[in-house]
C-alpha positions in Angstrom: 85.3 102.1 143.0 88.6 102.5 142.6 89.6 105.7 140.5 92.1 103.7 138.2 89.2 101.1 137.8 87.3 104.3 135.8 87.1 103.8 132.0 87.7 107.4 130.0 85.4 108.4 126.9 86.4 110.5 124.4 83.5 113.8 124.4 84.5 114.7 121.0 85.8 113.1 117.7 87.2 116.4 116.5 90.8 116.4 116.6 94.1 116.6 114.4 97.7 116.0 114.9 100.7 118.4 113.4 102.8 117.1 110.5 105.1 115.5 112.9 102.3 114.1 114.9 103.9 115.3 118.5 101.3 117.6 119.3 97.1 117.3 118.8 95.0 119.9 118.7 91.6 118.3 120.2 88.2 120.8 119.9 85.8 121.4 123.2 82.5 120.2 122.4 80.9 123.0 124.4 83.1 125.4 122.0 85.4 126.8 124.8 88.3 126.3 122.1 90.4 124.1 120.5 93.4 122.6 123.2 96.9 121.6 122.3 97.9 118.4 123.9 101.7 117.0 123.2 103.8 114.4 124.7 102.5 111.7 126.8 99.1 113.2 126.6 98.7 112.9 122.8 100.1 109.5 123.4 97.2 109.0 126.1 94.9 110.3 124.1 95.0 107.9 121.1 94.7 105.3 123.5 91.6 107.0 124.9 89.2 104.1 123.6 86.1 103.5 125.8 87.2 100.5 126.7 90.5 101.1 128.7 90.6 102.0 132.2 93.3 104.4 134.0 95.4 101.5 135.2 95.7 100.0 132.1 96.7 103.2 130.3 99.1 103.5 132.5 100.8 100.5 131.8 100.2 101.4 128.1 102.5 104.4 129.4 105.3 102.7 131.4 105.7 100.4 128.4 106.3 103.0 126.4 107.9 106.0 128.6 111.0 105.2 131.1 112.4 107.3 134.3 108.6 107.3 136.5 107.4 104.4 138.7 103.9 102.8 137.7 102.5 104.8 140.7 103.9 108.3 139.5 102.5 107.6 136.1 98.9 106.6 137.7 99.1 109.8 139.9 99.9 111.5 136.8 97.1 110.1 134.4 94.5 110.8 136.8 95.5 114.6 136.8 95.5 114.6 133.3 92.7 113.4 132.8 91.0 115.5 135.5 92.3 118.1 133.4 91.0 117.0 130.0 87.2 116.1 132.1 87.2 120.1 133.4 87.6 121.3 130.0 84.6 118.6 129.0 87.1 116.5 126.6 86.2 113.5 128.3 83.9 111.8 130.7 84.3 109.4 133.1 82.8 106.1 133.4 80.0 106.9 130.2 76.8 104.7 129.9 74.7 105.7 126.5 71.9 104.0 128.1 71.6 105.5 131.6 
């Protein structure tokens, strides 16, 4: 399977923006701390759905965001989102009945 074909679950439902909602503050379910995400990635997280795959956030992305090819923003996403997985904020590809 193709790594933008990979659908990204939220791991935790803890979270709050700032007053200005540009930065998130999102809480590790394993209680390693709570993480500050701003920018595109609070804009990727609220999109973070369970139903949405990689390449279809990042066309959420390019619609939104100018100045990267659709490629950059994939390559980008994916090590985000790596990111977020290492620090248990999301999994990959969930099933609640496996």
């Amino acid at each position: 399977m193709d790594k933008l074909d990979y659908i990204p679950w939220r791991r935790t439902s803890i979270f709050k923006t700032d007053k200005e909602e540009t930065k998130l503050y999102v809480a590790s379910i394993k209680g390693e701390g709570i993480f500050r995400i701003s920018g595109v990635g609070a804009f990727l997280w609220a999109r973070i759905d369970g139903n949405a795959t990689i390449r279809e956030l990042g066309e959420k992305i390019t619609e939104n965001f100018t100045g990267a090819s659709i490629d950059q923003i994939n390559r980008d996403v994916c090590l985000l989102l790596d990111q977020m997985a290492e620090k248990d904020l999301i999994v990959y590809n969930w099933d609640p009945l496996a």
